[in-house]
C-alpha positions, 0 to 999 in steps of 0.5 A: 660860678665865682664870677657869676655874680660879678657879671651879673653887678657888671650887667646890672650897672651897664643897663642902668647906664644905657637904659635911659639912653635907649630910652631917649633913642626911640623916642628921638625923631632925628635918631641917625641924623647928624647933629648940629652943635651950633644950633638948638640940639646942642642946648637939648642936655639930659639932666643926671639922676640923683643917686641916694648917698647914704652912710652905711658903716665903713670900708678899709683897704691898705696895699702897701703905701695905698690906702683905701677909706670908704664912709659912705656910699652912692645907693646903685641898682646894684647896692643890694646883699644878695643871698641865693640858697643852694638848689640843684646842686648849685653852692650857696652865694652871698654877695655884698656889690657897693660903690663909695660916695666917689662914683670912682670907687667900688668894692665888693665882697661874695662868699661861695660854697656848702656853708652858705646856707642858712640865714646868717654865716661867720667863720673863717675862710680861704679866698683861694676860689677853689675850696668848698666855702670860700670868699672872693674880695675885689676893689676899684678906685682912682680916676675911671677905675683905674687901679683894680685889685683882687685877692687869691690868696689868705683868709677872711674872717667873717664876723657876721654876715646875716639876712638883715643886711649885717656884713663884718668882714676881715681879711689879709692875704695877697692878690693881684693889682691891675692898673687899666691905663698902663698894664706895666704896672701889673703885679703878683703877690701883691700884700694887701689887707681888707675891713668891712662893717656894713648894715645893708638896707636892701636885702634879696634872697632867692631873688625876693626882697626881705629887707628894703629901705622903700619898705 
């Protein structure tokens, strides 16, 4: 279940990326022939989508000498808080995905367990994975996404996370950093603190929106 919602954020933005592409493919005559650079098909350029850029509050993170400052941020499909209530004896879930203005920057916030379960949450706790509420931190910056970190160990203290978009969040503690083009570079234990004060403008609980910047 913890990294339900991260596949479901990675899934959202990989469709996202290919969808407009598949799109182009079927309407495409020439789909599977050989494109030649030096005539006019090299002159066909998609235009990119304008993504909303908005200023929803801020994001800090320090590992040691490195640190992390988000001010605004790139509105994605997947830049929603999404809320999903316990049934069937599934935990509750909120989760919190955002990118920063600098599309090589991501950072997103998920709390898990028994406590989550009514319209608002604050309290203080573990980021372990395993204990019955618990929070799971993950971040993604420098050029491609290249430095990636995660927190298994500490705690967070939640100020307030609400269903009017409202996420106030703390934490310190230890995790892994990764860097994606030189794994020699992995380490453990990694010290590390974390800030987030955010007001969503998207909202989704139990996959129906309550709250939504289109109205």
């Amino acid at each position: 279940m913890k990294y339900s919602i991260l596949l479901i954020a990675i899934s959202i933005l990989f469709a996202a990326c290919t969808g407009d592409q598949k799109s182009e493919e079927k309407k495409d005559p020439n789909a599977g022939k050989m494109i030649d650079f030096s005539g006019t098909d090299a002159k066909k350029e998609t235009q990119p989508k304008e993504l909303e850029v908005l200023d929803l509050g801020t994001v800090r993170f320090e590992m040691g000498e490195e640190e992390v400052e988000l001010d605004e941020f790139v509105m994605e499909q997947y830049s929603v808080m999404a809320w999903y209530l316990p049934q069937n004896g599934n935990p509750g879930i909120v989760s919190v995905a955002l990118a920063g203005e600098d599309p090589e920057s991501m950072v997103s916030v998920t709390v898990t367990g028994k406590d989550v379960t009514g319209k608002k949450l604050s309290g203080t706790y573990p980021m372990d994975g395993v204990s019955p509420t618990n929070i799971q931190i993950a971040l993604s910056w420098g050029p491609q996404k290249e430095n990636n970190f995660s927190f298994n160990k500490g705690n967070g203290i939640i100020t307030l996370i609400d269903q009017e978009g409202n996420l106030k969040l703390s934490a310190t503690g230890s995790g892994i950093y990764t860097n994606t083009k030189d794994h020699t570079k992995m380490k453990q234990n990694v010290p590390a603190s974390f800030e987030i004060d955010v007001e969503m403008p998207d909202v989704v609980v139990d996959n129906e929106y309550v709250k939504s910047r289109k109205g």
